[in-house]
C-alpha positions as CSV (number, residue, x, y, z in Angstrom):
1,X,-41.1,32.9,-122.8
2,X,-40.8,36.3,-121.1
3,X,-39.2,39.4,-121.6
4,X,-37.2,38.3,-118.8
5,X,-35.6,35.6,-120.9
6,X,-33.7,37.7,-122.9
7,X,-31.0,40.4,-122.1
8,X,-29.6,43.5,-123.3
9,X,-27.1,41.8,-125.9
10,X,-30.0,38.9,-127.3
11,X,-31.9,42.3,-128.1
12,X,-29.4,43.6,-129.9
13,X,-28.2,40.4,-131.9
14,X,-31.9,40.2,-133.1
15,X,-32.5,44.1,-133.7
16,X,-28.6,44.1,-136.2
17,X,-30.0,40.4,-137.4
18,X,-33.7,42.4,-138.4
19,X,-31.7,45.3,-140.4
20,X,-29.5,42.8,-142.1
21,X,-29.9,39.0,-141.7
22,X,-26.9,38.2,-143.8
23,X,-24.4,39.8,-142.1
24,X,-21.7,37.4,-140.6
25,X,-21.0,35.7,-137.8
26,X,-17.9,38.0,-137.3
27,X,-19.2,41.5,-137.9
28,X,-22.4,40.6,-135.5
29,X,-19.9,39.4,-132.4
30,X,-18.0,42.4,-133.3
31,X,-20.9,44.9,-133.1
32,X,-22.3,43.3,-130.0
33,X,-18.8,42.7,-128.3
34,X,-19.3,39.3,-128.2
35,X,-16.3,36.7,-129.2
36,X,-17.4,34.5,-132.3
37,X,-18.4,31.9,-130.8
38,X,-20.4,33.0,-127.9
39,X,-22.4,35.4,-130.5
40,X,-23.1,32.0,-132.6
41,X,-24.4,30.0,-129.5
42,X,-26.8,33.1,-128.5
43,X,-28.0,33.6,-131.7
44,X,-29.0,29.6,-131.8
45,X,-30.5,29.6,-128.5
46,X,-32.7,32.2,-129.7
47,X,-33.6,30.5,-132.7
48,X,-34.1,27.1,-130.6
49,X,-36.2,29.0,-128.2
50,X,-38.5,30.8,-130.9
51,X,-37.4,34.4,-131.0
52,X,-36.1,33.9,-133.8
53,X,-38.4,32.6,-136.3
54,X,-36.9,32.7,-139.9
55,X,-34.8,34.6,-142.0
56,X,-36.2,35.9,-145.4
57,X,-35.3,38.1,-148.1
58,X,-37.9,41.5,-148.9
59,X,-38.7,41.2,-152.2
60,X,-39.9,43.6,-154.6
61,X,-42.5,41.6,-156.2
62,X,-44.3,44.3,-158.2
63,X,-40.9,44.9,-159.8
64,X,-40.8,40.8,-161.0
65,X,-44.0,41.1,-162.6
66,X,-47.6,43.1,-162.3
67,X,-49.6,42.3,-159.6
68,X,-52.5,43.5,-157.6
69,X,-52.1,44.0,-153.5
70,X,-55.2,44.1,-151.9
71,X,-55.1,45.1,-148.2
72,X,-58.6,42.7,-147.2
73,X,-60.8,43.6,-144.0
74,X,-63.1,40.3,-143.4
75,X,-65.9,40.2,-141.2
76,X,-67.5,37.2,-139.5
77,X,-71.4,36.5,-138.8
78,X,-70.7,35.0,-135.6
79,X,-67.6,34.4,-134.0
80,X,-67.0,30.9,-132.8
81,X,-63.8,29.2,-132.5
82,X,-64.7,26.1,-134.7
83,X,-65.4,29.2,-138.0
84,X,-62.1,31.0,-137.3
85,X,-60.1,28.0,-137.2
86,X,-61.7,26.5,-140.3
87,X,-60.9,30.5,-142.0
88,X,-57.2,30.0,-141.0
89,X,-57.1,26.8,-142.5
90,X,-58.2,27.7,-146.1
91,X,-56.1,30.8,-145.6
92,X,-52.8,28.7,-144.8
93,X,-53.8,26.8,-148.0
94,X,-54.7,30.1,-150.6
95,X,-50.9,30.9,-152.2
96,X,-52.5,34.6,-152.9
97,X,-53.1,35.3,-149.2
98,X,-49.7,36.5,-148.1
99,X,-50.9,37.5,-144.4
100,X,-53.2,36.9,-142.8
101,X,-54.0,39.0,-138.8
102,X,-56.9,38.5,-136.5
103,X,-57.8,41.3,-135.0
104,X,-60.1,43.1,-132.6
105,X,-62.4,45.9,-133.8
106,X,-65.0,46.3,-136.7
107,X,-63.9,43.4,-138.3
108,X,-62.3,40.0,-137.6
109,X,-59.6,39.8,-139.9
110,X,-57.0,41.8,-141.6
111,X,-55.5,40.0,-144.9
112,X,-53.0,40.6,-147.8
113,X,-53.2,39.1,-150.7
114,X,-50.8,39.2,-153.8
115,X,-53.2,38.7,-157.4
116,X,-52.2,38.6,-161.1
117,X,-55.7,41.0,-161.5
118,X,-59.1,42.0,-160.6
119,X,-60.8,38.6,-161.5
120,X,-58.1,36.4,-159.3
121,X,-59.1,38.6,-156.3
122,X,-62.9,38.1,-157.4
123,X,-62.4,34.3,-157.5
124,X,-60.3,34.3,-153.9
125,X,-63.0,36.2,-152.1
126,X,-65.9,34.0,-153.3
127,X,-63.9,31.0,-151.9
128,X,-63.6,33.2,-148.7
129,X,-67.4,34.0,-149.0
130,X,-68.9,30.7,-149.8
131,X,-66.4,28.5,-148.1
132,X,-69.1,28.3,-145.2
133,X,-66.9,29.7,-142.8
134,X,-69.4,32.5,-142.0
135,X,-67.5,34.8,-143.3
136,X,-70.5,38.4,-143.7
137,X,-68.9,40.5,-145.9
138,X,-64.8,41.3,-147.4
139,X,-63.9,45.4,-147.7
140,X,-60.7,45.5,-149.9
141,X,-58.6,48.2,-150.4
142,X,-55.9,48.1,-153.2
143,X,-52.7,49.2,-152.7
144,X,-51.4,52.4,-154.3
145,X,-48.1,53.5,-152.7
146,X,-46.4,51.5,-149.7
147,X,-45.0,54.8,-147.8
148,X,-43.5,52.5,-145.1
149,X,-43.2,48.4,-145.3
150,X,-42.5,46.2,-142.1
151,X,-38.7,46.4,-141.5
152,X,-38.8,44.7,-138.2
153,X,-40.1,45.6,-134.5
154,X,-38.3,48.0,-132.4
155,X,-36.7,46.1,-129.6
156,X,-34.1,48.7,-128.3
157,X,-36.1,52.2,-127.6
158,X,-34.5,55.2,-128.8
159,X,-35.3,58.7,-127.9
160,X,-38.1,60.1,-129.4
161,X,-37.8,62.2,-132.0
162,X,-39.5,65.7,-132.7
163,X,-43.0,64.9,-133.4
164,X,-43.3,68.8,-135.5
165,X,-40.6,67.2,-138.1
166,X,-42.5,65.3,-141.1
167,X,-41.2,62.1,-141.5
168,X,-41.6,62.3,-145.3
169,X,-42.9,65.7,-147.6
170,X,-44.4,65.0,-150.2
171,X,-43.3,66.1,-153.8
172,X,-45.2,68.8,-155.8
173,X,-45.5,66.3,-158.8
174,X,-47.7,63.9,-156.2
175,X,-51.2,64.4,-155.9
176,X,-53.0,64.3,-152.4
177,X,-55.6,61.7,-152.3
178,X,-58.3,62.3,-149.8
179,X,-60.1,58.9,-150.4
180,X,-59.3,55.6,-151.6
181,X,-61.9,53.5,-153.2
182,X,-63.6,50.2,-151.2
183,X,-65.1,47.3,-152.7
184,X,-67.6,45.5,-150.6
185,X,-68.4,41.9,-151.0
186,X,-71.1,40.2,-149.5
């Protein structure tokens, strides 16, 4: 699939479906001036054709009950297929890893894991470490503040706006942290 595969309108459907995936059938053809029904078919061709993967609700967890987000860089020993695919497997089958990314860099793997406390992260990063996935060492970082959570990807460019303007000032009452602390496992 290729950028070519999708038009103008398919970019908008999913871009108004990203800000608000229970909006209805009616108010999304009206908003891309499309009649019902051809708004429906587009928006399940896209869906047949894998743009559009799933539709979920953002929760709040932290608000539900008290939990520990750890933002997890992973490094690897070597770097052979066969370990990464073995990684991803225990990954897809550890509740408390959230997300998991690959990625190039200074280490392999960017992960985020959701934990009751301290000791459930301990006991998720020794499976990690001792798994024999040749995983070398686990920096994790826990999460403070989230200043700005995924809302979806930008699929229609808008102008730019002025770089000198600061997207968010920060109130007197908050202290400016300089540095976060890391916990390295190996």
């Amino acid at each position: 699939m290729t950028q070519k595969d999708i038009d103008r309108i398919d970019r908008k459907i999913m871009d108004l479906l990203q800000q608000d995936a229970r909006v209805t059938n009616q108010a999304l053809a009206d908003r891309v001036a499309l009649s019902p029904s051809a708004c429906l078919r587009r928006v399940r061709d896209l869906e047949d054709r894998g743009f559009i993967k799933a539709y979920r609700a953002q929760i709040a967890v932290d608000k539900i009950q008290n939990v520990l987000i750890v933002m997890a860089q992973v490094s690897f020993e070597r770097h052979t297929l066969s370990d990464f695919g073995s990684f991803d497997d225990c990954i897809a089958g550890l509740p408390e890893i959230v997300e998991s990314c690959r990625v190039s860099g200074l280490y392999d793997y960017m992960l985020r894991a959701v934990v009751d406390d301290m000791q459930e992260w301990k006991r998720v990063m020794l499976i990690l470490l001792n798994g024999g996935y040749g995983v070398e060492k686990i920096v994790s970082h826990f999460l403070m503040d989230e200043m700005k959570s995924f809302s979806g990807y930008q699929l229609i460019k808008e102008p730019a706006r002025d770089a000198k303007k600061p997207a968010r000032v920060r109130e007197a009452s908050e202290p400016a942290i300089e540095h976060a602390p890391q916990i390295t496992a190996r």
